[in-house]
N, C-alpha and C positions, 0 to 999 in steps of 0.2 A: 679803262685799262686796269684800274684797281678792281674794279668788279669781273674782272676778269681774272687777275691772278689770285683773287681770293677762290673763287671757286674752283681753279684749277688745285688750290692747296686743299680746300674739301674734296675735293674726288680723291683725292691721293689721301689723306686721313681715312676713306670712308675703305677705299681700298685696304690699306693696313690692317683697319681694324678688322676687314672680314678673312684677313690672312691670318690675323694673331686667333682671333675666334674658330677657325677653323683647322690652325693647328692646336688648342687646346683641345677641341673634339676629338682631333686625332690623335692626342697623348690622354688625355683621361678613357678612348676608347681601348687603348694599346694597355693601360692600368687593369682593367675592366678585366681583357683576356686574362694578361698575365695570373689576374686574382683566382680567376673561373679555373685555371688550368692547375694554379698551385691548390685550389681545394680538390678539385679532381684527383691530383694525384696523391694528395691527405686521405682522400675516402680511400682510393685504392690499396694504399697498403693497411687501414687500420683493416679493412677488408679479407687483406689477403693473411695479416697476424691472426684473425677471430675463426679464418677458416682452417689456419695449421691448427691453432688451438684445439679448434672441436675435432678436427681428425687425430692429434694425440692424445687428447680423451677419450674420446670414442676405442681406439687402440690399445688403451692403457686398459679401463674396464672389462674391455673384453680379454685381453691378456688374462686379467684377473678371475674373472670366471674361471678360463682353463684352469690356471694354478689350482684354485677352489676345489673343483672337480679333480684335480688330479691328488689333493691329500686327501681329497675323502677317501680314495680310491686307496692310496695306502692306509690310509686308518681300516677301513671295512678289511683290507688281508691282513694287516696283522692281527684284528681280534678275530676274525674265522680263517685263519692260518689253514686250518688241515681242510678245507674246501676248494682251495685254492685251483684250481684245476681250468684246463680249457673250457670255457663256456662260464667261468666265474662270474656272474651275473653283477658283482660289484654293489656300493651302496645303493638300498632301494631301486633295484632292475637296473642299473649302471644309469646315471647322470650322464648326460651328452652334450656340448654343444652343439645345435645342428643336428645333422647326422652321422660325425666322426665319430667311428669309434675309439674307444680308449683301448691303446695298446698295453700290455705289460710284459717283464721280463724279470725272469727268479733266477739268481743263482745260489746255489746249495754247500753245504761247507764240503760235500765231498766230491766237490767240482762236478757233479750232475748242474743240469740244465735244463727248463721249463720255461713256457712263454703261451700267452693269452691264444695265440692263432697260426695260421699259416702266413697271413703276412708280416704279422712282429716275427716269427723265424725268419724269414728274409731278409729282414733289418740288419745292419751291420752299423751297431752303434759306433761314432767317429771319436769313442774318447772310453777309458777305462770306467766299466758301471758303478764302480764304489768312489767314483770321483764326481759323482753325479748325484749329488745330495739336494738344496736348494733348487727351486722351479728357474730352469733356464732353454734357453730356444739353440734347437739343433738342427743341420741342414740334412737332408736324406736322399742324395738322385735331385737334388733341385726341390724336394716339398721340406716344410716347414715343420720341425714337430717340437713340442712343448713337452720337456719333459723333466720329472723330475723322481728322487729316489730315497730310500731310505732302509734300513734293516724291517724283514717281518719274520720275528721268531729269531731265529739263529741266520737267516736267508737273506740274501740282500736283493730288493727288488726296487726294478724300475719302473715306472709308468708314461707313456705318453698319449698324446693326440694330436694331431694335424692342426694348424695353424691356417689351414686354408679358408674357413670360413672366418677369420679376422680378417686377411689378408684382402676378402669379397666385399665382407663391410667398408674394407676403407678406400678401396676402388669404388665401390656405388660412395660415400661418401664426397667424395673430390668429385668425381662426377657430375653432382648434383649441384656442386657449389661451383665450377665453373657457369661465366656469365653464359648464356642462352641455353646452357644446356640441361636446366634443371627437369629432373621425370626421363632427361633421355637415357637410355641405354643402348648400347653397343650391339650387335644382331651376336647372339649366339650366348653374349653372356661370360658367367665368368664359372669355371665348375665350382659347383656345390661342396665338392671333396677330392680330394689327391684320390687320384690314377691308382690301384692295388701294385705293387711293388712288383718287379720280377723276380721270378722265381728263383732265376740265379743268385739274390743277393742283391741289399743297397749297401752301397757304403756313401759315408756323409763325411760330415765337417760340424765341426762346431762352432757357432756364431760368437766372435767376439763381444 
C-alpha cells in the first residue's frame, strides 16, 4: 500500500515537472520571437533612416550642380555682355546637366525684352524677374525648373534649367533601395527631360 501511493506521488511529480519544463520552452520560445521581431524592426527602420539620407544627398548635390551651372552661366554674360544673343553658347559650350538646356531671360532698362530660345519665350515666369536673385526652384505647367538671377551690365537676367533629371535620379534611387527590387526598373522609364513647352505660354508657380 505504501509502495503504492509512493509511486503514485512520483508519477505526479514526474508529470509536473514535464509541465513546468515545457511551459518554460514555451515562454523562453515566446522571448526568442519577441527578440527576433524587436531587432527586425531595429533593422528596418535604421534602414529605412540611411536610405532617406542617401536620397537627400543625393538630391541635395545634384541641386547643387544645377546652382553651379546656373552662376557660371550668369558670370560668362555679364563678362561677354554684348554677345549675349540667342544661341549664346554660355561658359565653355554651355555646361549642362544631362541634357537640359539652360534657359535664360534678359530684361533691358528700356523695357525691351530678350531670351535664350523659343521655349524660354513661352515661359511665363510665376513671380517678378528681379525678385529672383538667389538659386531657387520654380513650378512651370507641372516641370521643375531651377533658377536663379542677377543684374549683367545694366540688364537684369535670369537663368534656368529643368529639374527633371534630379527629379530621375531620385526615383531610380528609391527604386533601387526598395527590398526586392534592386536593378528593377519600371517598363518605359522615366523622361530624360521635360516635354518643350507650348507655344501658347507656361505659366507656373513658385515652390515654397
Amino acid at each position: 500500500m505504501v509502495s503504492s501511493n509512493r509511486k503514485e506521488q512520483t508519477a505526479k511529480l514526474g508529470d509536473g515537472e514535464r509541465t513546468l519544463s515545457t511551459a518554460r520552452v514555451d515562454l523562453a520560445r515566446s522571448g526568442a520571437q519577441r527578440v527576433a521581431l524587436a531587432a527586425t524592426g531595429i533593422v528596418a527602420a535604421l534602414y529605412l533612416l540611411i536610405a532617406v539620407a542617401v536620397v537627400l544627398i543625393v538630391t541635395h548635390n545634384l541641386t547643387s550642380n544645377i546652382d553651379g551651372t546656373l552662376s557660371q552661366w550668369l558670370s560668362s554674360m555679364a563678362a561677354d555682355r554684348q554677345t549675349v544673343t540667342r544661341g549664346f553658347p554660355g561658359p565653355h559650350g554651355g555646361p549642362r546637366l544631362g541634357d537640359a538646356p539652360v534657359l535664360w531671360w534678359m530684361w533691358h532698362p528700356d523695357g525691351n525684352f530678350s531670351d535664350s530660345s523659343t521655349e524660354a519665350q513661352s515661359v511665363k515666369l510665376p513671380v517678378p524677374p528681379t525678385s529672383i536673385t538667389g538659386a531657387q526652384t520654380i513650378t512651370v505647367s507641372g516641370t521643375q525648373l531651377r533658377v536663379e538671377g542677377g543684374h549683367v551690365g545694366d540688364d537684369w537676367a535670369v537663368v534656368g534649367q529643368s529639374m527633371t533629371s534630379v527629379d530621375q535620379a531620385r526615383v531610380n534611387l528609391i527604386q533601387a533601395e526598395l527590398p526586392g527590387r534592386a536593378g528593377h526598373r519600371p517598363a518605359g522609364g522615366v523622361a530624360d527631360r521635360a516635354s518643350p513647352p507650348a507655344a501658347d505660354g507656361l505659366h507656373g508657380e513658385c515652390l515654397a
